[in-house]
C-alpha positions in Angstrom: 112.0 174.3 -44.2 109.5 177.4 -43.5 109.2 180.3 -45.4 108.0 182.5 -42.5 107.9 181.8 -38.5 104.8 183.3 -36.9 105.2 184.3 -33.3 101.9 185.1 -30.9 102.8 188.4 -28.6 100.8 187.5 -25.4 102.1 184.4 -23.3 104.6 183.7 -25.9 106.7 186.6 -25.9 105.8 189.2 -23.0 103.5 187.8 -20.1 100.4 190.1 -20.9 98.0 187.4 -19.7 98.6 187.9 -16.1 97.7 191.6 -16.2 94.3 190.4 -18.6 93.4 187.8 -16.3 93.3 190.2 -13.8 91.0 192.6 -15.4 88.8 189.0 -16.3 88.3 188.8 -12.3 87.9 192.3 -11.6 85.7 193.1 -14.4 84.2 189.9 -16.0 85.2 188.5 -19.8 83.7 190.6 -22.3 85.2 192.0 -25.5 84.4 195.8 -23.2 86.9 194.6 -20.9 89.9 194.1 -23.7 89.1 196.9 -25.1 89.7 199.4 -22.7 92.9 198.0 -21.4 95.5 200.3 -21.0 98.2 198.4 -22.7 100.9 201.0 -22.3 100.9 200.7 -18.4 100.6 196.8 -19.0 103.2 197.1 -20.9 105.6 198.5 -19.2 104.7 196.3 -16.5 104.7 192.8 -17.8 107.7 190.9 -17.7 109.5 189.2 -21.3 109.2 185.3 -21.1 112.4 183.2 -21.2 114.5 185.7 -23.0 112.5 185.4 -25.9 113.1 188.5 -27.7 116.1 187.8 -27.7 116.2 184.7 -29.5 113.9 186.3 -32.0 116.4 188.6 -32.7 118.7 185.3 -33.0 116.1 183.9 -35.0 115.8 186.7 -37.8 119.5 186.2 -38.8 118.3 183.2 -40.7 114.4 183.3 -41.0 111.8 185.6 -41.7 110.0 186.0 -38.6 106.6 188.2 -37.9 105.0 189.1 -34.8 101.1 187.7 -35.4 99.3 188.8 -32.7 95.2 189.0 -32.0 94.2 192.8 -30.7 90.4 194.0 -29.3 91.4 197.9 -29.9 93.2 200.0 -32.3 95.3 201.3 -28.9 96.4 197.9 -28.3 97.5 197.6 -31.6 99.6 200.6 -31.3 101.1 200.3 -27.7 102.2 196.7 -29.0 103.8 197.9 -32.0 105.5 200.7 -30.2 107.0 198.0 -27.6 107.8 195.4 -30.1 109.7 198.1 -32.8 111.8 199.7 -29.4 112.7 196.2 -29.0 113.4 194.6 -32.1 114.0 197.5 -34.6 112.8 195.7 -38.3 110.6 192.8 -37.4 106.6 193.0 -39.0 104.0 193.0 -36.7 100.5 191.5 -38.3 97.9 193.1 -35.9 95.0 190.3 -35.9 91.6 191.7 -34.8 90.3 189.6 -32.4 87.3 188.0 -34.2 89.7 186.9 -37.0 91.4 183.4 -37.0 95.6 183.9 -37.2 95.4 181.1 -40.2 92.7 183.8 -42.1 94.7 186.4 -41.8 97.8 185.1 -43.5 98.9 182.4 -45.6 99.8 178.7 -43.1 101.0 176.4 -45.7 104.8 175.6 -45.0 104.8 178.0 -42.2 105.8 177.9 -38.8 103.1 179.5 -36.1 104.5 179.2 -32.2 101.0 180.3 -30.4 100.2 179.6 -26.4 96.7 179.3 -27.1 95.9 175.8 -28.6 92.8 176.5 -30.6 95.1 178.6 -33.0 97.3 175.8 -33.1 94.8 173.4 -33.9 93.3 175.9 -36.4 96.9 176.3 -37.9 97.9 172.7 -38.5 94.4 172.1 -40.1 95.3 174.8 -42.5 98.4 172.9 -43.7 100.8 174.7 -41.5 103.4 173.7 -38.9 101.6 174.6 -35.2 103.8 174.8 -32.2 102.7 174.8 -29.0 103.9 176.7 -26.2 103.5 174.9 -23.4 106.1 173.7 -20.8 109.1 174.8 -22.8 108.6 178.3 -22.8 112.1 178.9 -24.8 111.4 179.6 -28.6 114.9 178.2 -29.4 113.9 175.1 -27.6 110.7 174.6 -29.5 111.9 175.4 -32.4 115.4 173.1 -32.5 112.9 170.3 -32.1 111.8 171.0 -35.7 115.1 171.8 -37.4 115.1 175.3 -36.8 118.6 175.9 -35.0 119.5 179.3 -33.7 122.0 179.2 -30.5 125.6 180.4 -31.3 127.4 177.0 -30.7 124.4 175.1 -33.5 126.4 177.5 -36.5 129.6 176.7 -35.4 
């Protein structure tokens, strides 16, 4: 199985890119435009998806699990840190800057990455890891029974 399961922040976890594409309409897509988000406000607006900090929290009683997440700004980086750590207590957040590839950044062979945005996935598998998509099934434990990876109370029984 995987050493280490990889989970994006944005769309996957909390549902940031409602607020961002927002912003896009407002104020066009330019890297100006991330950057000066105020991610604090954002996030203490946006809603978590499907319970899924929860089942990370789940998920860390058995795997090693990091937060990989692209940023544009060095606030970003922080007010996401800051809401993961209230949240989750010892879970590693890898703060990606945005003109990075996530399979650059850290190691993909054998590795589990559970992204929203497809290109990383793409990018992922090519790099010899295990890419899943979030898509429909917005549940992490969902996506992640479907490759062995069992989490729910009544799967340790």
């Amino acid at each position: 199985m995987c050493s280490i399961i990889y989970v994006d922040f944005d769309g996957v976890l909390v549902d940031t890119p409602k607020f961002i594409n927002r912003e896009i309409t407002k104020y066009g897509n330019s890297d100006d435009v991330f950057k000066r988000f105020q991610w604090k406000y954002f996030l203490q607006n946006c809603n978590e998806i499907c319970n899924n900090l929860f089942y990370i929290k789940e998920i860390t009683k058995k795997y090693k699990v990091v937060i990989l997440t692209h940023v544009y700004s060095i606030n970003e980086k922080i007010e996401k840190e800051k809401y993961i750590f209230s949240r989750l207590q010892n879970i590693e957040v890898i703060s990606v800057p945005y003109f990075v590839e996530k399979n650059n950044m850290v190691n993909p062979k054998g590795n589990i990455l559970i992204d929203d945005y497809k290109k990383n996935i793409n990018k992922w598998i090519e790099s010899g890891g295990i890419g899943i998509y979030l898509n429909n099934e917005k549940r992490i434990d969902k996506l992640l029974a479907n490759y062995g990876v069992l989490i729910c109370e009544e799967e340790r029984a």
